[in-house]
N, C-alpha and C positions, 0 to 999 in steps of 0.2 A: 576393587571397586568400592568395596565396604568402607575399607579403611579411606579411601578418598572422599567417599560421600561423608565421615565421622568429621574429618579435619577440615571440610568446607565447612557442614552444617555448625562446627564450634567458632570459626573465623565469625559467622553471622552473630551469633549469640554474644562474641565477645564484641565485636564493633556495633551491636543494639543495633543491625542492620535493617533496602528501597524497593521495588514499587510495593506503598504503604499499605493499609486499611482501606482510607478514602480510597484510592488508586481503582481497586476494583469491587466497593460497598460502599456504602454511604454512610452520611452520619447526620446527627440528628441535636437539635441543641436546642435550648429554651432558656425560659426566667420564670419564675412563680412568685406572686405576687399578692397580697389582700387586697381587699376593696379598697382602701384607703391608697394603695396601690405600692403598701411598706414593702419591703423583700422579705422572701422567707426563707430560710436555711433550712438545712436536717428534715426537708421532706421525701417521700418517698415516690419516685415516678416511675411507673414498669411499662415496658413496650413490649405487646404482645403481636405476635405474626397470626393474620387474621388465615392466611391459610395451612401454616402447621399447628398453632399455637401454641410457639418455645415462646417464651416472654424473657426479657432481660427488663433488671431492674440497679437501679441507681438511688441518690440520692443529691436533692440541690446544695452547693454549697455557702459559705457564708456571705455569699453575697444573690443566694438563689438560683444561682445559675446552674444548671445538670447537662450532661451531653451526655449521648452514645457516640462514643467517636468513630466505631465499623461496624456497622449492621448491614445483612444483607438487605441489597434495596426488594421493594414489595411493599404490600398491604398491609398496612398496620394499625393498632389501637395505641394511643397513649393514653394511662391512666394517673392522675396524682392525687394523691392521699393522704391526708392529713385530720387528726384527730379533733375535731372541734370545727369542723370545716366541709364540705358538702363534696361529694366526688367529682373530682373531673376530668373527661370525657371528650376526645377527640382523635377521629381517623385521618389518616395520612396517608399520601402514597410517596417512598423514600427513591430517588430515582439514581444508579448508580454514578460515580465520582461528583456526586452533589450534595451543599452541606442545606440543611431545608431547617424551621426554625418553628417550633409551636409554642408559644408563650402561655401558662395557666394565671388568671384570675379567680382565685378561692373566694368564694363564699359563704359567713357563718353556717352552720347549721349542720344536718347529721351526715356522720361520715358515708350512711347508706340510701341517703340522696342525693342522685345523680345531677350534675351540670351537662349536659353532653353539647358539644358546639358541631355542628355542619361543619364536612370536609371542606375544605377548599381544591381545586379543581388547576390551578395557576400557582404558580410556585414565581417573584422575584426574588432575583437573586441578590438577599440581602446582607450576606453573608463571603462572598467570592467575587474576586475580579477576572476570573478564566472567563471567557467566549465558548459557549458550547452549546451542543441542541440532543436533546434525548429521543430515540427511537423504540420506543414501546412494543412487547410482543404484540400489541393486538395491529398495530400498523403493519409489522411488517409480516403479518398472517394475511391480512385484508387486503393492502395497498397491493396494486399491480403490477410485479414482479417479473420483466420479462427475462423468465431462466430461475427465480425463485433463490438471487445471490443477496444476500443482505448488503453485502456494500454499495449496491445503488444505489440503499436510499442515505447512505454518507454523503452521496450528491445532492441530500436536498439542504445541507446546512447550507447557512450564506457563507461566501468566502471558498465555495468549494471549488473548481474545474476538473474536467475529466482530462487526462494525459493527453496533449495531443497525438504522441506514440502510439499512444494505448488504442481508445475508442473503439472498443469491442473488435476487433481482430483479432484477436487468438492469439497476441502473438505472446504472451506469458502468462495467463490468466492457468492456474492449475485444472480447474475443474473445466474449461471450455468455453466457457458464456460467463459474458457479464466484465468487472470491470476489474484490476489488480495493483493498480494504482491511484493515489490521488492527490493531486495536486491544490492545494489549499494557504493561503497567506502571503503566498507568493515564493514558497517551498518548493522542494523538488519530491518526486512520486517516490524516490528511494530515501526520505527525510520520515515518512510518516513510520509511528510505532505505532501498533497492533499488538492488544492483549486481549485474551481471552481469562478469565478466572483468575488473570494478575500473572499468568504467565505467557513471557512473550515469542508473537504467533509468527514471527519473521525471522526470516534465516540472516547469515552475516555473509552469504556469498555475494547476493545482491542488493540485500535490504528492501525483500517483497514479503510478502505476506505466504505462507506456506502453503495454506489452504483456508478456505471459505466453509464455517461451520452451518450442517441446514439451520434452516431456521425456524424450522420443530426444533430446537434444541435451543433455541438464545429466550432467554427472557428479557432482555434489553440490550440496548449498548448505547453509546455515548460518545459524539467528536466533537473533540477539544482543539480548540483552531487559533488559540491565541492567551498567551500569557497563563499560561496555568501554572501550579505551585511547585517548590522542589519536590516533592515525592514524588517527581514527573521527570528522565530522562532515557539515558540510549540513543536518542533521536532529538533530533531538532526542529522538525516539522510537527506537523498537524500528529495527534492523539484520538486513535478510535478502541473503542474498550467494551468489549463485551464481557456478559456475564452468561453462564446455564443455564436452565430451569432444572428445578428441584422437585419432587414428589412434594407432595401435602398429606394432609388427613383423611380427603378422598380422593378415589380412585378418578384418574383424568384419562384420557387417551383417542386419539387419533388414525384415521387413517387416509390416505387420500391417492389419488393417481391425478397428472394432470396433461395433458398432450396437446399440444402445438403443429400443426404445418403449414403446408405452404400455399393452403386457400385461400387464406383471407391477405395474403401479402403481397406489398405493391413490387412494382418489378425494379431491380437495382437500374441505377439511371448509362449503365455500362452496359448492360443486356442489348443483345441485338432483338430488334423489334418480330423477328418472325420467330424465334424462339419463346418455349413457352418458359412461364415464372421458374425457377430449379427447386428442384426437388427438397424440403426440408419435414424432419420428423424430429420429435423430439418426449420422451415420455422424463416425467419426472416421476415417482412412485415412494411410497415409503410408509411410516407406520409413526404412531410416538404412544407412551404408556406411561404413565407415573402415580405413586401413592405411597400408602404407610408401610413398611414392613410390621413394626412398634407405634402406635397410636404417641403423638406426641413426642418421641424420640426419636425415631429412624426413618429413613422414608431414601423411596430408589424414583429415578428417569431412567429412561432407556428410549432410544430414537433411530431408527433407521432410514438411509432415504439412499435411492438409486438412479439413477439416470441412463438413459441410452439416448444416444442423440446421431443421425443420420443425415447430411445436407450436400450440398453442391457448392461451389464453390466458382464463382463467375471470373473468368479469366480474359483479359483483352492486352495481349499481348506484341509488339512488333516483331516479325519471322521475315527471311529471304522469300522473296518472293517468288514462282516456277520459273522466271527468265533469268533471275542471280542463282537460282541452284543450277541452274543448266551450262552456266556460264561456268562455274569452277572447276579447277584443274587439280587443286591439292589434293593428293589423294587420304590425307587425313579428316580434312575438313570434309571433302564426303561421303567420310564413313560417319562422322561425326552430326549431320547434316539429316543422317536416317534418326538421330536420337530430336529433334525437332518439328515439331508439328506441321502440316505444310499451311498457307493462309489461307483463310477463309471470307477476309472480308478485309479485301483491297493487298494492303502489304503486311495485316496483322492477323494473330489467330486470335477469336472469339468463340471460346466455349465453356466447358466446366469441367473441375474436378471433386471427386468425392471426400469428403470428410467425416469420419466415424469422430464417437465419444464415448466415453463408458466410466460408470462410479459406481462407488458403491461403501458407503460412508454410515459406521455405526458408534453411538454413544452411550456412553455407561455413567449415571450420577449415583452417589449414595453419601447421604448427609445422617449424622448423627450427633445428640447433643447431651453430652455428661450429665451437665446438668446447667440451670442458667448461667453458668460461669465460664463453659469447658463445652467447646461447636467445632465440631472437625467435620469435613467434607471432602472428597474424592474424587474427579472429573477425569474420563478417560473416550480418548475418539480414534477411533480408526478410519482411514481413507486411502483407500485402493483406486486411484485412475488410470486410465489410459487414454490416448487420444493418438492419430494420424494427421499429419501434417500433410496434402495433397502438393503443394509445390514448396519450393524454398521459399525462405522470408528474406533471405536479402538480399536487399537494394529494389525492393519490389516492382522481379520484371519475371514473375511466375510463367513456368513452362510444368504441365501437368505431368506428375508421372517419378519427381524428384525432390518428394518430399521426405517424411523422416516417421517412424515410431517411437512413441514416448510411454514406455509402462511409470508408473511410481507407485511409493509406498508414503505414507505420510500417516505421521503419530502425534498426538498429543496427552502428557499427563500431566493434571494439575494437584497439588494435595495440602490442603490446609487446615489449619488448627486457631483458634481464636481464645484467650482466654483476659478471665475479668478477672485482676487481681484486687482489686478496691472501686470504690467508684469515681478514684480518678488515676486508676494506673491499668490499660489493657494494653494487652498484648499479641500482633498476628504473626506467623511463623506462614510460608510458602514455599513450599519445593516443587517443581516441576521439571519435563523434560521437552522438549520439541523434534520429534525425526524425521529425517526426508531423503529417501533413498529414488532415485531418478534416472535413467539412462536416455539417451537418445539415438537411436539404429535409422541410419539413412538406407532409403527403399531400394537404392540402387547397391548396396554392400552384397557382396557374393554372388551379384546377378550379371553390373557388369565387368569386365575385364580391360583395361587398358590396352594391353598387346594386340587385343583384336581389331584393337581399331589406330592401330600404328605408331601406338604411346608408347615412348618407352619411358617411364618413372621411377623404376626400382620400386614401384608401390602396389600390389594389389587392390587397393582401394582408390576406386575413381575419383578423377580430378573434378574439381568443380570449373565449368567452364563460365567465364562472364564475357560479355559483350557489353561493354559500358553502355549504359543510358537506353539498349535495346532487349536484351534478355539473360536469362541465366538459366543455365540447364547442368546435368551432373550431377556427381556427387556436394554434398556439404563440407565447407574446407576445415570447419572446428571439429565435424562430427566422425565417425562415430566417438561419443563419450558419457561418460555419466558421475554419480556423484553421492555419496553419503555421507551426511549432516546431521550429529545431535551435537544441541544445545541443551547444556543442565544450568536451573537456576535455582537458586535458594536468597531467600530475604523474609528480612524480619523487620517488624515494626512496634515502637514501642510509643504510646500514647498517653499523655502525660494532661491531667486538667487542673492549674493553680490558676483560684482568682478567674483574674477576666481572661486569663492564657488558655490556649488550648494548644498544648506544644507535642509535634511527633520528631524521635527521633529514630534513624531508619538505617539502614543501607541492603546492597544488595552486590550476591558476588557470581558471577557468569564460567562457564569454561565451555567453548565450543571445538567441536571434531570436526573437522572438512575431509572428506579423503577423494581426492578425484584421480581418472584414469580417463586416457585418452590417446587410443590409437590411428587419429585421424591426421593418417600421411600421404590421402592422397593431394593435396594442395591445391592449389588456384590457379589458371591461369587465364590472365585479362586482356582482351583487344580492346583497345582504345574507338575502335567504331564497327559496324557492320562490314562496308568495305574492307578493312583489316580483317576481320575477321574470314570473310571468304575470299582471301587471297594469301590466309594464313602466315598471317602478320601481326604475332602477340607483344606486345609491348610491355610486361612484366608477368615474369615468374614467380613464384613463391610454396614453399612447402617444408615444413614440417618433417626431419628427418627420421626421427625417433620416438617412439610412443612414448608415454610421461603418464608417472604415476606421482601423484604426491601425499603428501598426509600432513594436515596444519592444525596445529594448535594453537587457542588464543583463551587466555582469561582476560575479565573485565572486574573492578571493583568500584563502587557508589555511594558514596554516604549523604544522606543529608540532614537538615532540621528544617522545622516549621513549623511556625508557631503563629496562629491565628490570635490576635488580639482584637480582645472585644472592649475597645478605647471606651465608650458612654454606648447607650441604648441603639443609637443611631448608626454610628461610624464603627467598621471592620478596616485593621491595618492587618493584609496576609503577607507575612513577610519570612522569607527565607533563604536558604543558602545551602546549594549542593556541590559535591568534590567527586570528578568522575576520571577515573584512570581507565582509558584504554589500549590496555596491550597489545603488545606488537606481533603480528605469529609469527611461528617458527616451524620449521620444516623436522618430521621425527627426523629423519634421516640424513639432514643437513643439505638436501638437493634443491638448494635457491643459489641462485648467482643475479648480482645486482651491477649497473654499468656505475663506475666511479666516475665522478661528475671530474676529478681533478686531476685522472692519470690518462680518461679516456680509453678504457679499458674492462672487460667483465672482469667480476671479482667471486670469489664464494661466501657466501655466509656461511660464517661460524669460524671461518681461517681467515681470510682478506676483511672482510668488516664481522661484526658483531652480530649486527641483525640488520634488515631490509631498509629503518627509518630510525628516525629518533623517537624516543619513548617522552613521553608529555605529561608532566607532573602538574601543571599548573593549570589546569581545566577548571577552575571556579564558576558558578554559575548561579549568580545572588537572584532571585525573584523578589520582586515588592509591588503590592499590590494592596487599592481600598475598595472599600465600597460604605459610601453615604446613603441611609435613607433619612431624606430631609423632611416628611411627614411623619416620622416614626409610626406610621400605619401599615408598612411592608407593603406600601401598593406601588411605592416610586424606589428607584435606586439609580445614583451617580455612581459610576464606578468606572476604574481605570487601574492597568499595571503594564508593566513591563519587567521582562527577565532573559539571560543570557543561558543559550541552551548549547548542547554541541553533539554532531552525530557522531557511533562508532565508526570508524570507516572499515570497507567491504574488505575480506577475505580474497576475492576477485581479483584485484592489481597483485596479492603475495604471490599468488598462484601462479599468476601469467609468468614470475621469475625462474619456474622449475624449464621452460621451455631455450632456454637460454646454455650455450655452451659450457661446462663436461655434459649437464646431466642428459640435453637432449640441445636441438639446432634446428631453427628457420634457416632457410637461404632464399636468398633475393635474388633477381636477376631484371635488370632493368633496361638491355642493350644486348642486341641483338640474338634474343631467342629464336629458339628453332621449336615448331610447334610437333614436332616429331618427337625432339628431346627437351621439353621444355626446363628441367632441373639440373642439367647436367654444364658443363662449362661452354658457352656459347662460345663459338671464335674463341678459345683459348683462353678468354678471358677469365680471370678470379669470383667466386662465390664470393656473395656479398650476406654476412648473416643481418637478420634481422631481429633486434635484440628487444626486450623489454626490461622495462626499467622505476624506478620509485623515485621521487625527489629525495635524499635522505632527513631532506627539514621538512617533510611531511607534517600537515597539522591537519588535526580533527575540523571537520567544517561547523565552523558556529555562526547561529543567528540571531540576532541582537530583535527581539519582539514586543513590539507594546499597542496601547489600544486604549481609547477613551470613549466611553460607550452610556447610556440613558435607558434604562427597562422601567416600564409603563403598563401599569393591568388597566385595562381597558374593555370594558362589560365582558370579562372574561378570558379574557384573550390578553397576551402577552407582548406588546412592541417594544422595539428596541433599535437603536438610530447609534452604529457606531463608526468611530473611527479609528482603524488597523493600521499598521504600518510594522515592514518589517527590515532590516539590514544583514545582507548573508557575506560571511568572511571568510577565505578559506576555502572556499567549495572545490571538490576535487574536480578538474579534466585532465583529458592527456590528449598531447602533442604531439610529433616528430621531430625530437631533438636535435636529429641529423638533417631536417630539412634541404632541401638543394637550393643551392646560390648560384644564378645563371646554370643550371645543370650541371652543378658539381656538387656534391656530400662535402662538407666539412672535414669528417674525422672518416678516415680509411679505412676498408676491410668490413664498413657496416652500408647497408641500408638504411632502412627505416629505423630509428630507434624511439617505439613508443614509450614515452616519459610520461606516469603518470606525477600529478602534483596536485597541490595544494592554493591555487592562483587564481581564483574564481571569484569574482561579485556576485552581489543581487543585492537588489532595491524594489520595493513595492511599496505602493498608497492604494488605499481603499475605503471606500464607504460604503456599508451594509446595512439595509434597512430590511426587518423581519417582525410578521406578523408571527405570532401561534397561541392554538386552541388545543390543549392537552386534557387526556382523563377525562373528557366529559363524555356524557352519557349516550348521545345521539350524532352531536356532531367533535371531532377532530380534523385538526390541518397542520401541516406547517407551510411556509411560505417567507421566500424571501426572495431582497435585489442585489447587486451587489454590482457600484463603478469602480473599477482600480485599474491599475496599471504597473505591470509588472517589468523590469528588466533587468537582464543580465549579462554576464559574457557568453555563456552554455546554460542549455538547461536540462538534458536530458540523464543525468544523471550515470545510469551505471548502462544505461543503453547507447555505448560508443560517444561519450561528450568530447569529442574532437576538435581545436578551433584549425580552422583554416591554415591562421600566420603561428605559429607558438612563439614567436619573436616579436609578436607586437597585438598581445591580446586587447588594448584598447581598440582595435580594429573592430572583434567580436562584440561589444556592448550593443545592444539592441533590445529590441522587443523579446520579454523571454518567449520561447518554444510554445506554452500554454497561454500568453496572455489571451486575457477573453474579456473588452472592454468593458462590455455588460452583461448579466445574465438573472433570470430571471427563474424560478424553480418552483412547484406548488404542487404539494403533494395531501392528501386526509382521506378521511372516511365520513361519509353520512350516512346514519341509519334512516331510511323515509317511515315521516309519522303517518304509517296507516294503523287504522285500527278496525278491528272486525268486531260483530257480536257474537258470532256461532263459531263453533270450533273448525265445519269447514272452510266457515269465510278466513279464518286467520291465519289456515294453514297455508290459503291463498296470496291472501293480501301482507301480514305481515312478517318479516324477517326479510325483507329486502335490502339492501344497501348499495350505495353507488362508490366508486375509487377510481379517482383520475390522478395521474402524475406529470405533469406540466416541465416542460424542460425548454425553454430557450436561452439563445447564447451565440455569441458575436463569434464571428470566426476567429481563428489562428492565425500568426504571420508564419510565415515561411521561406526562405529562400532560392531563387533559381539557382540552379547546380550544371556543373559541366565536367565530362570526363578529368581524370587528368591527365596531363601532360604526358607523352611519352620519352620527355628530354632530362627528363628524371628532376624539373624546375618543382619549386614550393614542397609539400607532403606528400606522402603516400599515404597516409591514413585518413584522408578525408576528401571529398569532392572539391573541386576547385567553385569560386562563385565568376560569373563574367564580367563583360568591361559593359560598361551601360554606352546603349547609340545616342548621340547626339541628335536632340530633334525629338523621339520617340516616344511617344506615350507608355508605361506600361500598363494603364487599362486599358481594357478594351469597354466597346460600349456595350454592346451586346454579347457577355460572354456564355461559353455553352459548360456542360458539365464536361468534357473533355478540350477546353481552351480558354480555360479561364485568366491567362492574364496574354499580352502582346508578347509573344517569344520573337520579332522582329527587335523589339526594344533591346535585347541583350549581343552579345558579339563573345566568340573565346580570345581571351587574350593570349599574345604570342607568346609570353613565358612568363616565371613567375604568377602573381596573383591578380585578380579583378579589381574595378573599383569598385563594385556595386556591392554593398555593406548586408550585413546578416539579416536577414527577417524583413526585408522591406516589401513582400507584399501579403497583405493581409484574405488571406483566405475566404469564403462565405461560411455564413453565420449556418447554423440549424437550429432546428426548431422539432422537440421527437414530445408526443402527446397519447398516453397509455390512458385504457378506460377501460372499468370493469362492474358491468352489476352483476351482485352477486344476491343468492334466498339461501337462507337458512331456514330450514322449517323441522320442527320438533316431531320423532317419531314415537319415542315411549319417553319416559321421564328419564332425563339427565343424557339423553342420546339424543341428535340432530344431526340429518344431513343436508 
């Protein structure tokens, strides 16, 4: 491991290695100038950290111009100094991946007379053509957090959407609560990169985010939503970047508990009316402490936060009802029949299941600094959860009592080093690691038995039973499985200031471990409707013969430059150019088998082909970008760019090839199953395997991003009137290669053969109009609008993006999954100006503050869906859509929360596929409104509860 850690960390150092300085510190740049307003060279400017006070110091060059290219963001003094010339004096607050710009005017006189200028409060961006919005510790300490996850308030930039998958269901979110994707520019929720301390906080299984840092522990973060510079890739979507908090000079710290239930909560619009609201508890708990070890040199954080979370889980589900259980003769289906709830309300059951959570999340900072030249720091988290899953997630038709346990493990270490070699040559060096150790144990493993209820499987682990379109009960057909993940990064960056340049050159080199295991044989089996089903009548079989172990490995490598040109006073051209190799994985053991597109046939990696895809040398990805201010007063900026980004693609499709015959086999069964023996040769007939597969011209998904945008300071406050626009090429789904023609398979001996590829659009337009009021004393906000309009073929990324036809994906082009026509978002803090005279009236009256977060938004489109076929017509991997009636409205006038469009409008067609096209009816809108007053009131000096 040594010797491997020696020969990455030299690879970086020789190729002057990416994510930069700015990437996760800001930087800071100016012009010094006399009265007369000549330039002045060879002065001296130091910026000191108003809360550790490490100072770094430079000097302007012959054209006056000075920058700090990576400083951590925070509170600052700039001071410049010059002999014959009067001090000057100016605070700043530096906000992470932003470049901010202080200009000095010297005036004659002694150098121990001060100039000092008022901070400014409003930062235009005079400097950068990136789209982005800062979140400040004290927002997201204040603002009202339901569940206390920082990525919601990622949802208040413009341009953002929440998944429509997602939407707070649980259904991948690590910690429990709150949101795990995000959809933004008209990207997909597996598109966005997530850094914390500059190393990145997402795994390569799925391209989610591993875990949610508390937020006692972030000092800021920052999402980048369009057009940002090259020391920006991995990902081609939207950029959220957090940073730690650090110890100071003095002693800081925290303690808090905060609990939640279910008194004040309205009742789900599912709830039957005579039951009361369901039970929900939720504590979040935890501590935070930070200070000097060494006054002015060393300084620790340390943050702990815990959660326990207890709720219900509202269930309204379609069941046989006591005249169709009475009626059945199969003697499987009613043994099977006792594992189903009986109904309660008409022909469906209405109730609830319980839901646990649990965390417990600790972090470790210690920063120290050589000396002004030489800043290293150390970042380390630990996060322990667990959580219960109450029913299955798919196809959500939940029966209580068949869900899953999920313990994990999850790490993060960051370590960095900064050094100033001249004052225009630094240097940052980053190593960190990312791990995620996960399983998932479905509730029904070891409890129940197949045999006993007249299965014969060859599998101890129970089948998952589905009832299309009606319910799902059983085992979990992936589960039991689990999975360990470290990611090691190392990057370096080197920074470089000539003249009006301000040039970084950078790269960054990746090696990620997947190792998954998975014993999950006892398989699926699906009836095409209820009646089928109690007459025990399945219409396709499927399982999993052999448990799978695999072990993948994958390096990545990144180079870029960029180089900020500062053309005249006015005009910034950011322009740049990034090269990203992402490699193919490979199996230790060689246990991948791929379908050859040309023999029709499975093959092996490593003997029959080389590897899974073709490897992709030519990932270029040029950014160019301006920004004009045409006052030269830093109150107006014109700005615009565009740049070509591209995602790593997931780990996830290599994997799915260990399943595939020698090393392990799916079989299929599509004709005449026997629900006794559902895996075994029906009538005689042939096992049909079901394969998985890669296009072998696999290409990375790139998106082509630009934006033309106007920031405006406006009595303090920030607007901005832009226009987005994005082009996505490549984008992965996957298919059924083998599809049925009139109910026949193509190629012999297979099933279903999911093909994942590379064949994907997206197109997005949008305009975003956003107010904000930052840093100021009493009142902050942000707030924005945003009209666009998204489309694509697929949009759900690594969550099953299946099309319907895979033979005719112009079919699929529609509304993507997330569009959200409009949406509106407004989130801040107001301190209320009360004032007292006496110490008790103040203790009373002030430290009040009010936090609202404002969320409205258009609905989602969505699709109607119909089982599929049992004549083995179109895919097995995805729901069929219907044939539209002639005549029919599909609105209705008066719709309910359970009948929201005309189901009379639609008809199953008789074979093959529907006419009725993806995404055509649009959802309703929501509208969710958080509010919180909060008192702070002082108990002894420097303590407040």
């Amino acid at each position: 491991m040594i010797k491997r850690f020696s020969v990455c960390l030299a690879i970086v150092f020789v190729c002057s290695a990416a994510i930069p300085a700015l990437a996760q510190n800001a930087a800071l740049v100016g012009t010094v100038r006399d009265a007369q307003q000549a330039l002045i060279p060879d002065v001296m400017v130091t910026l000191q950290n108003l809360d550790t006070g490490v100072e770094l110091t430079t000097m302007t060059n012959e054209l006056g111009n000075y920058e700090f290219p990576t400083v951590r963001p925070g509170s600052y003094s700039v001071r410049v100094e010059l002999s014959g010339f009067r001090r000057f004096v100016q605070n700043v607050a530096l906000a992470v991946s932003q470049r901010s710009r202080v200009d000095a005017t010297l005036q004659v006189g002694d150098v121990s007379a001060e100039v000092t200028v008022q901070e400014t409060t409003t930062v235009v961006q005079t400097e950068s053509s990136a789209l982005g919005d800062v979140v400040h510790s004290r927002d997201l300490v204040n603002i009202p957090l339901n569940g206390r996850f920082f990525l919601d308030l990622a949802l208040m930039t413009a341009g953002t959407v929440v998944p429509s998958t997602n939407t707070r269901t649980f259904l991948a979110t690590p910690s429990g609560i709150g949101i795990s994707g995000i959809n933004a520019s008209g990207t997909r929720e597996d598109s966005t990169n997530y850094l914390f301390d500059g190393i990145n906080l997402s795994d390569m299984v799925q391209n989610q985010i591993t875990f949610q840092p508390n937020i006692e522990s972030i000092q800021e973060f920052k999402v980048q939503t369009n057009a940002f510079s090259a020391e920006y890739g991995r990902n081609a979507g939207i950029i959220v970047n957090g940073i730690s908090k650090q110890g100071t000079n003095s002693f800081h710290g925290s303690a808090f508990e905060y609990l939640r239930n279910e008194k004040l909560d309205a009742k789900n619009f599912f709830d039957r009316p005579d039951l009361p609201i369901p039970a929900f508890k939720r504590n979040v708990f935890g501590y935070s402490i930070g200070g000097p070890i060494r006054k002015g040199k060393t300084f620790f954080f340390h943050s702990y936060e815990g959660r326990q979370g207890r709720e219900v889980t509202t269930l309204n589900t379609q069941v046989p009802t006591a005249a169709e259980r009475a009626a059945v003769t199969n003697p499987v289906i009613q043994k099977l029949l006792g594992l189903v709830p009986a109904a309660n309300l008409g022909n469906r059951f209405a109730g609830t299941a319980p839901r646990k959570r649990g965390l417990n999340q600790f972090t470790g900072r210690v920063d120290h600094s050589f000396s002004s030249r030489d800043i290293f720091f150390g970042n380390f988290i630990s996060n322990r959860d667990s959580r219960t899953e109450p029913t299955l997630q798919q196809q959500n038709l939940p029966l209580p009592g068949y869900g899953d346990y999920r313990p994990a493990e999850r790490y993060l270490l960051s370590l960095g080093e900064t050094h100033i070699f001249s004052p225009t040559l630094t240097n940052e060096l980053r190593a960190g690691a990312n791990r995620v150790h996960i399983q998932f144990v479905p509730d029904v493993l070891g409890k129940l038995n197949p045999l006993d209820f007249g299965l014969t499987t060859g599998s101890p682990v129970f089948p998952n039973v589905l009832v299309s379109g009606v319910m799902n009960f059983g085992g979990i057909e992936p589960f039991p499985q689990g999975r360990g993940d470290t990611a090691f990064q190392y990057n370096d960056t080197l920074s470089w200031i000539h003249g009006r340049h301000s040039v970084k050159f950078g790269g960054e080199f990746r090696r990620f471990r997947n190792n998954n295991f998975s014993t999950a044989t006892g398989g699926r089996i699906t009836f095409p409707s209820l009646a089928a089903f109690l007459s025990g009548n399945p219409s396709s079989a499927i399982q999993t013969q052999l448990p799978v172990t695999d072990s993948l490995r994958v390096s990545a490598f990144d180079t870029f430059v960029q180089d900020d040109f500062k053309v005249t006073n006015r005009l910034t051209w950011n322009l740049g150019l990034r090269w990203e190799y992402n490699g193919v994985p490979s199996e230790v053991h060689n246990r991948l088998a791929n379908f050859d597109l040309t023999q029709n046939k499975l093959v092996s990696v490593g003997s029959g082909i080389e590897r899974p895809y073709e490897r992709q040398w030519t990932n270029f990805g040029p950014r160019v970008g301006f920004s004009y201010d045409p006052t030269g007063k830093g109150k107006t900026a014109v700005r615009g760019g565009v740049g070509l980004y591209f995602d790593q693609p997931v780990t996830n499709m290599v994997s799915d090839l260990t399943v595939n015959p020698p090393f392990s086999f799916a079989v299929n069964f599509t004709s005449n199953v026997a629900v006794a023996a559902p895996f075994s040769q029906p009538g005689g007939g042939p096992a049909l395997i079901a394969a998985r597969a890669i296009d072998p011209h696999f290409k990375s998904a790139r998106i082509l991003s630009y934006n033309l945008n106007i920031q405006q300071e406006v009595a303090g406050m920030i607007v901005q009137v832009a226009y987005v626009g994005s082009e996505g090429h490549h984008l992965r789904l996957f298919g059924d290669y083998n599809q049925g023609i009139n109910g026949v398979r193509p190629i012999t001996g297979f099933s279903e053969i999911r093909m994942n590829a590379s064949a994907s659009n997206s197109n997005y337009n949008g305009v975003w109009l956003s107010v904000n009021r930052k840093l100021s004393r009493n009142l902050t906000f942000s707030s924005s609008y945003t009209f666009s309009k998204s489309i694509d073929n697929n949009s759900v990324g690594s969550q099953n993006p299946e099309a319907q036809d895979f033979r005719n994906l112009r079919a699929e082009r529609a509304l993507s999954d997330f569009d959200a026509r409009q949406r509106f978002v407004l989130s801040g803090v107001y301190i209320l100006p009360f004032k007292a005279q006496t110490a008790f009236s103040r203790r009373v009256f002030e430290g009040w503050s009010v936090s609202p977060i404002v969320n409205l938004q258009s609905g989602n489109p969505f699709s109607p869906i119909v089982p599929l076929l049992a004549d083995g017509s179109g895919s097995l991997l995805a729901f069929d859509r219907p044939d539209l009636v002639p005549g029919q409205s599909i609105r209705l006038d008066n719709p309910t929360p359970d009948l929201f469009f005309n189901k009379s409008a639609f008809v199953r067609h008789p074979r093959g596929f529907g006419n009725v096209g993806r995404n055509i009816i649009t959802g309703p809108g929501f509208s969710d409104v958080d509010f919180s007053l909060a008192k702070s009131t002082p108990l002894a000096e420097g303590i407040n509860l």
